[in-house]
C-alpha positions as CSV (number, residue, x, y, z in Angstrom):
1,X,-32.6,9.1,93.5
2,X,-33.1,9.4,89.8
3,X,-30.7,10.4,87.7
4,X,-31.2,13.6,85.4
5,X,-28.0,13.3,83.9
6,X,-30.1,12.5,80.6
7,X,-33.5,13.6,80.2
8,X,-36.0,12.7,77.4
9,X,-36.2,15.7,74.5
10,X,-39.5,17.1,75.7
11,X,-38.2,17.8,79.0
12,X,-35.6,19.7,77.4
13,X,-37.6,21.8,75.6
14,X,-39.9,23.1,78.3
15,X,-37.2,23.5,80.6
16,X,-35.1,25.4,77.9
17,X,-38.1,27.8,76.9
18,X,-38.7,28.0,80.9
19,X,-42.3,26.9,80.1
20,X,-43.7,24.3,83.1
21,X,-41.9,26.6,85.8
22,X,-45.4,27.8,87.7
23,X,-46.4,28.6,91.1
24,X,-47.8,26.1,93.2
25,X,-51.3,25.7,93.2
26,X,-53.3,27.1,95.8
27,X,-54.4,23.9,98.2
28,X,-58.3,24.3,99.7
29,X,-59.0,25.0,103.6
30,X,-60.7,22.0,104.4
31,X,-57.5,19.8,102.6
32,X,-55.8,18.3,105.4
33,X,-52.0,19.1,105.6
34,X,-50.9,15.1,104.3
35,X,-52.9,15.6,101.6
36,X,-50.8,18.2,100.1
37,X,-47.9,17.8,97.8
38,X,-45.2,18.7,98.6
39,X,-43.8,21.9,98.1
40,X,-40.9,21.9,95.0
41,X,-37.6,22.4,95.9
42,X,-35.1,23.9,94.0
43,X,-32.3,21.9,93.0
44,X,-28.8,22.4,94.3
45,X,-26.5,23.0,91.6
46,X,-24.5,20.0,91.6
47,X,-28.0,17.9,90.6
48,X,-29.4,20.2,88.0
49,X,-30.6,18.4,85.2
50,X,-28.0,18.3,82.4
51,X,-27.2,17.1,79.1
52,X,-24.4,15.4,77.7
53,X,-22.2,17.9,76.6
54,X,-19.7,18.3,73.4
55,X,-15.8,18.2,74.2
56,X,-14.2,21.2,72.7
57,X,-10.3,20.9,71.5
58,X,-7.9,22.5,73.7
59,X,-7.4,26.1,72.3
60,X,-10.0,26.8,71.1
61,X,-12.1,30.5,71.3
62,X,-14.4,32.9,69.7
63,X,-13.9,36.6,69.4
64,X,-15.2,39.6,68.4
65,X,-13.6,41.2,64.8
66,X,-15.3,44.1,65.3
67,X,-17.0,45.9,67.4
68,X,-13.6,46.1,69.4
69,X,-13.7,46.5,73.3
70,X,-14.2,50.4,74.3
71,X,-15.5,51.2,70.6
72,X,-18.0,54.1,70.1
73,X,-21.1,53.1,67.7
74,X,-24.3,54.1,65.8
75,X,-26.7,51.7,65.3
76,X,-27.4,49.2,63.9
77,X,-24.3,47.7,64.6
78,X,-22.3,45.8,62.6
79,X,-21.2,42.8,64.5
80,X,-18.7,40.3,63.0
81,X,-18.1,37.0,64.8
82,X,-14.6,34.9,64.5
83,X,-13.4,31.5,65.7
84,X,-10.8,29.3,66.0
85,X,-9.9,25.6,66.4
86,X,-13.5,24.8,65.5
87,X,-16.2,25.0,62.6
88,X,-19.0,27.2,62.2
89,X,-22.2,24.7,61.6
90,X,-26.2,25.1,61.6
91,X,-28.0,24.2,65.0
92,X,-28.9,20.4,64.8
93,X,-25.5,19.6,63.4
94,X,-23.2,17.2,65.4
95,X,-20.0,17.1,64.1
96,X,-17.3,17.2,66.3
97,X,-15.6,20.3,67.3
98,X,-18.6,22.4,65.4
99,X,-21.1,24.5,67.2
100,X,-23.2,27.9,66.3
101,X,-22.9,31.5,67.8
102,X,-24.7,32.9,70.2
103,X,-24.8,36.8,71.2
104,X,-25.0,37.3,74.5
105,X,-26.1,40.9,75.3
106,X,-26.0,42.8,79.0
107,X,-26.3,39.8,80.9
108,X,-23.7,36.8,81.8
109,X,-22.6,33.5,80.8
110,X,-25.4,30.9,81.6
111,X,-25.3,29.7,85.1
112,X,-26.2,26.0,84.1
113,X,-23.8,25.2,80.9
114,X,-25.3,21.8,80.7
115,X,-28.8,22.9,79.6
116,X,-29.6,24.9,76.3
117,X,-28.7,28.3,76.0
118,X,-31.4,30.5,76.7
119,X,-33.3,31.9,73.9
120,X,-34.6,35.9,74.3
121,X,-33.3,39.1,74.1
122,X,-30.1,38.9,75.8
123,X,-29.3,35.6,74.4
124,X,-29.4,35.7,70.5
125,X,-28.8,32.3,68.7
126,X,-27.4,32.4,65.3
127,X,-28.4,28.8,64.1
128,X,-27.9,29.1,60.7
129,X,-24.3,29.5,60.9
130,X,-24.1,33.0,60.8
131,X,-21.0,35.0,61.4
132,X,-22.2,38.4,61.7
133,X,-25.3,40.2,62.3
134,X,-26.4,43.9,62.9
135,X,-28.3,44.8,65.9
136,X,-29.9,48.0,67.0
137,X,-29.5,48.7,70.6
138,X,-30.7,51.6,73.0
139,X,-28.6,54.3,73.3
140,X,-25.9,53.9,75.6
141,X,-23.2,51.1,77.0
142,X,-23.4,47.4,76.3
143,X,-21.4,44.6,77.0
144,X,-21.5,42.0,74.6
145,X,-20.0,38.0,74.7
146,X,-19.8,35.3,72.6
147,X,-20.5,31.8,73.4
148,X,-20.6,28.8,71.1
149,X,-23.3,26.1,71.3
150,X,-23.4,22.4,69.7
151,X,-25.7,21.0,67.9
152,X,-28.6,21.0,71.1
153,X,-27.7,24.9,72.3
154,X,-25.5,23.6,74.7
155,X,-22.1,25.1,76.0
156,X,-18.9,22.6,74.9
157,X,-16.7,21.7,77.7
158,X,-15.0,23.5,78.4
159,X,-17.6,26.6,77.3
160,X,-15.8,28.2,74.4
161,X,-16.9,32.1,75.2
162,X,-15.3,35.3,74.1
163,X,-14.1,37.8,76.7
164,X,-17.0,40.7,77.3
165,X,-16.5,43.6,75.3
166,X,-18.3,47.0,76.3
167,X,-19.2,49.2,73.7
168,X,-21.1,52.7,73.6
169,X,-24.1,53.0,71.2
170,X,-24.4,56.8,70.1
């Protein structure tokens, strides 16, 4: 079995954006059944490709300074980030015990937090070191999560991640 324990950058990148992920294609009538690949199986956890990830120093967190859990809002909101035991640094910085934010918005913590962070709506990355933002958000409740990522996108271990907050946007 191959290891995919390190995988080459451009493998990375298309399985960070999710691009290569396609259905099969569809085999002609008169192919006989050897002739066909295979059909892809999905990994099982445990051997889902990951990358080497960045240690983080024992006591380390992020947390929100404001919105606080249970607050009432108007957009756009005001969103302040804070951290502790570690630096704030752009994306494709590696120094140790450094990452970037990342807003993580009505959804949950990556389930594989040895691959980049994903990059979309509910996953905003703030790779220029930000440590704040304002956000305009539908009308409504929202949870809201912090999780830091080094210098690739990728979770420390262990994952240095705010506890979810809800909040109501008026």
């Amino acid at each position: 079995m191959t290891s995919t324990r390190f995988l080459p950058l451009a493998v990375v990148v298309l399985l960070a954006s999710g691009c290569g992920q396609r259905d099969a294609a569809p085999v002609a009538a008169e192919e006989p059944a050897e002739a066909r690949p295979a059909a892809a199986e999905t990994p099982a956890p445990a051997e889902q490709p990951t990358l080497p990830r960045s240690p983080a120093p024992e006591g380390a967190r992020v947390f929100f300074i404001t919105p606080a859990d249970g607050d009432t809002v108007s957009n756009p909101v005001n969103i302040e980030f804070g951290i502790e035991g570690m630096s704030v640094v752009a994306a494709g910085v590696n120094e140790m015990h450094s990452g970037h934010h990342h807003l993580i918005i009505d959804a949950d913590l990556p389930a594989n937090p040895g691959m980049p962070i994903p990059a979309d709506e509910n996953y905003v990355h703030f790779g220029d070191a930000s440590t704040s933002t304002e956000v305009t958000l539908e009308p409504g409740q929202h949870t809201l999560q912090l999780l830091l990522g080094d210098h690739l996108h990728v979770p420390h271990d262990p994952p240095v991640a705010s506890d979810v907050i809800t909040i109501t946007v008026e």
